[in-house]
N, C-alpha and C positions, 0 to 999 in steps of 0.2 A: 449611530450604528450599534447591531446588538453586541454587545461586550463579548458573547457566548459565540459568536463565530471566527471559523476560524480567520487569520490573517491570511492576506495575500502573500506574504512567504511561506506559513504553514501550509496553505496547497500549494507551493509550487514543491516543496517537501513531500507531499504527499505523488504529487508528480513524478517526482525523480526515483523514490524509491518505493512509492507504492504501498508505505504504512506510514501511521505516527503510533507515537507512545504518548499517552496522556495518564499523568498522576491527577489524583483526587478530581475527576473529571465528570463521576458521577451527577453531580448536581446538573450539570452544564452541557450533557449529551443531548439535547433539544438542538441546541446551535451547533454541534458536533455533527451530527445527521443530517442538518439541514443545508448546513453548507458543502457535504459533499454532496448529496441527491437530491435537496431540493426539496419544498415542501410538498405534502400526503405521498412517501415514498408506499411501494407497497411493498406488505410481507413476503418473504420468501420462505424460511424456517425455522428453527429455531433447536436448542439443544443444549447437556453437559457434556462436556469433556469431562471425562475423567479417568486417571492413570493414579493407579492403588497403592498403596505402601509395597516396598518391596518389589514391583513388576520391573523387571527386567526384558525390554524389547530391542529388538535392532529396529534399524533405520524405517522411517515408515512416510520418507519424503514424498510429495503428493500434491497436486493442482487439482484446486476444485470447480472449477467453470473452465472444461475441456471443449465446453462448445459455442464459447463464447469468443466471435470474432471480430465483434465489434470496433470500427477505430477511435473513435471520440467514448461514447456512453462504454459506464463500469455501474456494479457492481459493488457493494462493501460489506463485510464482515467485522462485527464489532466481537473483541475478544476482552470479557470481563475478569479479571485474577480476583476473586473474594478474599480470598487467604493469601500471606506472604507465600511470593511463591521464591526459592533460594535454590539455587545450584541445583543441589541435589535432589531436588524433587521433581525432577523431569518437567524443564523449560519447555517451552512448546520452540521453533525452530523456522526461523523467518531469512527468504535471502530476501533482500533489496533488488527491485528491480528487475526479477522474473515476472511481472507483468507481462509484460511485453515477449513473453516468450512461451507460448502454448505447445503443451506435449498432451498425451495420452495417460492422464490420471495418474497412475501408478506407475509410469515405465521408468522415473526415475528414484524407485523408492533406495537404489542402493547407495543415494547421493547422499553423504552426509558431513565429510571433512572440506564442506567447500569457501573459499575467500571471499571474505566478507557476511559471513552468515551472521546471523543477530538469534541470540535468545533472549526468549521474553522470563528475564528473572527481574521479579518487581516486587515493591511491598503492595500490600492489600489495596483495593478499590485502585487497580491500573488497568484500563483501557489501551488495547491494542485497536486500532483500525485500517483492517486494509483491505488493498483492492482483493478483489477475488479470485483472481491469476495469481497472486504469488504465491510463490513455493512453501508449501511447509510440511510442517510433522512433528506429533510427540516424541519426544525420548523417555527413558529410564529416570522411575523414582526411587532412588539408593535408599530412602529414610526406611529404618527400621521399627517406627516404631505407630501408632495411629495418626499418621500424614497421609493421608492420600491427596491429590493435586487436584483442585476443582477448578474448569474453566469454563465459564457460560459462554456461547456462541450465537450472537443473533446475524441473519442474514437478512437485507434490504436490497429492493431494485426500486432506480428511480421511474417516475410518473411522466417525464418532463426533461428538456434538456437544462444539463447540468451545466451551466452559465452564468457565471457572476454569481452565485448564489452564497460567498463567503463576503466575508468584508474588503472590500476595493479600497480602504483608505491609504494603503501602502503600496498598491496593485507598480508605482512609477517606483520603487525602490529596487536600488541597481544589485541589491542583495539577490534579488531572484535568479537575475543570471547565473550567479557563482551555485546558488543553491542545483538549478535544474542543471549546472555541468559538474555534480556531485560524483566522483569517484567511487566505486564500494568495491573496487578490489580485485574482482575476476573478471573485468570487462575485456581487458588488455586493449588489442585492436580494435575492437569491439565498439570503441566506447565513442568514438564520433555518429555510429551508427544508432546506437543506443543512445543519443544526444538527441541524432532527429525526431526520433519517434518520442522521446518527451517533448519536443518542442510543438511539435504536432497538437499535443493532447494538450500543452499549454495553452496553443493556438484558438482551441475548442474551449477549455474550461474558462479563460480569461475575455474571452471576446476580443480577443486581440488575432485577427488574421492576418498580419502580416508582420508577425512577433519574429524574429531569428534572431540564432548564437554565434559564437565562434566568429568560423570564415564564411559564412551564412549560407552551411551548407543545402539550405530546403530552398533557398532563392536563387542557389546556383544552378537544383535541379527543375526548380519550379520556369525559369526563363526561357522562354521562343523566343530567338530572335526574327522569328520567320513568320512571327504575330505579332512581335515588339514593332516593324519597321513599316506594317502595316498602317 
C-alpha cells in the first residue's frame, strides 16, 4: 500500500471534523489528494491569502461551498502556510465539523468566540486540508514589523466516487469509532445528531453500508418492521 496515503483512521478524522493538519507534508501531497478525491481530481481554483503586517480586521467567519448539498461527495481545500505562521500574525480560523452545516456565505461573519474553534498557527511547510463546508476566516496580523501572512489556497473536486481511495489496512481498527464520536465542544445536544451524519459519510467513503455507532442510531431509524416481517 502507498505509504503517502492517508490511514483509515486519518479519514475517519477527516470525517469527523472535516480538516487535518499535516506537518512537512509537502513532498507526500500526491497521496494526500488522492486519498481524499480520488485519482485525476479536477481543478476548481486556486489563490494567495494574504493578510499584511499590521491589518487589523474583525471577524470575517465565512462558508465557501454555499451551494453544495451534496450527502456523500465533498469537495477539499488545500491550505499551504510557506512561512511560520505564530499567534500573532493572523491564524486563519477553523471550527470542526461545520461541514455538515450550510448557511449563506457571509451570514455568519460576526461568529468568532465559538467552542471548539482551531487556529491554524504552524511552522512553515503545514498543510491544512479541509472539506469545503467548513467554517472559517482570517484574523488580525499584530506584527509590526515586515510579516505579512502568506497562505496559498488550492481548491479540487473529485472525478469519481470517493471510496476506498485511502489506505484500508487499519479500515477494522476499533479506534475509528472513538475518532468519528470526537467531541469538539459546541455540539452540546447536538452531538448524537452530528454523529449520524458522520456515520453516513463514513458509510459512503469506507464502503461500509451498514457501519453504525453508539445506540445505532441510523439502524434504529433505518428499520421497517412492516418490510422486515415481509
Amino acid at each position: 500500500m502507498n505509504r503517502n496515503l492517508l490511514s483509515a483512521k486519518k479519514m475517519a478524522q477527516f470525517v469527523a471534523s472535516g480538516y487535518l493538519r499535516l506537518e512537512c507534508m509537502v513532498p507526500k501531497v500526491q497521496g494526500l489528494i488522492r486519498s481524499l478525491v480520488g485519482p485525476n481530481p479536477l481543478y476548481n481554483h486556486h489563490g494567495p491569502h494574504i493578510t499584511p503586517t499590521c491589518q487589523l480586521r474583525g471577524p470575517d467567519t465565512h462558508q465557501d461551498s454555499v451551494i453544495d448539498f451534496r450527502e456523500d461527495y465533498f469537495d477539499i481545500q488545500l491550505s499551504l502556510f510557506a512561512d511560520d505562521t505564530p499567534d500573532e500574525m493572523g491564524r486563519t480560523l477553523l471550527m470542526p465539523r461545520m461541514h455538515f452545516r450550510n448557511v449563506q456565505t457571509s451570514e455568519i461573519t460576526v461568529y468568532q468566540h465559538m467552542r471548539g474553534k482551531v487556529w491554524a498557527t504552524c511552522p512553515a511547510g503545514t498543510i491544512y486540508v479541509w472539506n469545503t463546508r467548513v467554517w472559517h476566516g482570517a484574523r488580525c496580523n499584530h506584527t509590526d514589523t515586515d510579516h505579512d501572512r502568506y497562505m496559498y489556497k488550492l481548491c479540487l473536486n473529485s472525478t469519481s466516487p470517493q471510496v476506498r481511495y485511502f489506505d484500508t489496512s487499519d479500515l477494522d481498527d476499533p479506534a475509528i469509532g472513538d475518532i468519528l464520536n470526537t467531541h469538539h465542544g459546541w455540539e452540546g445536544n447536538e452531538h448524537r445528531y452530528k454523529l449520524m451524519q458522520r456515520v453516513k459519510l463514513w458509510r459512503f467513503v469506507s464502503g461500509q453500508p451498514d457501519y453504525d455507532l453508539g445506540e445505532r442510531f441510523l439502524r434504529r431509524i433505518e428499520y421497517n418492521p412492516q418490510f422486515a416481517a415481509v
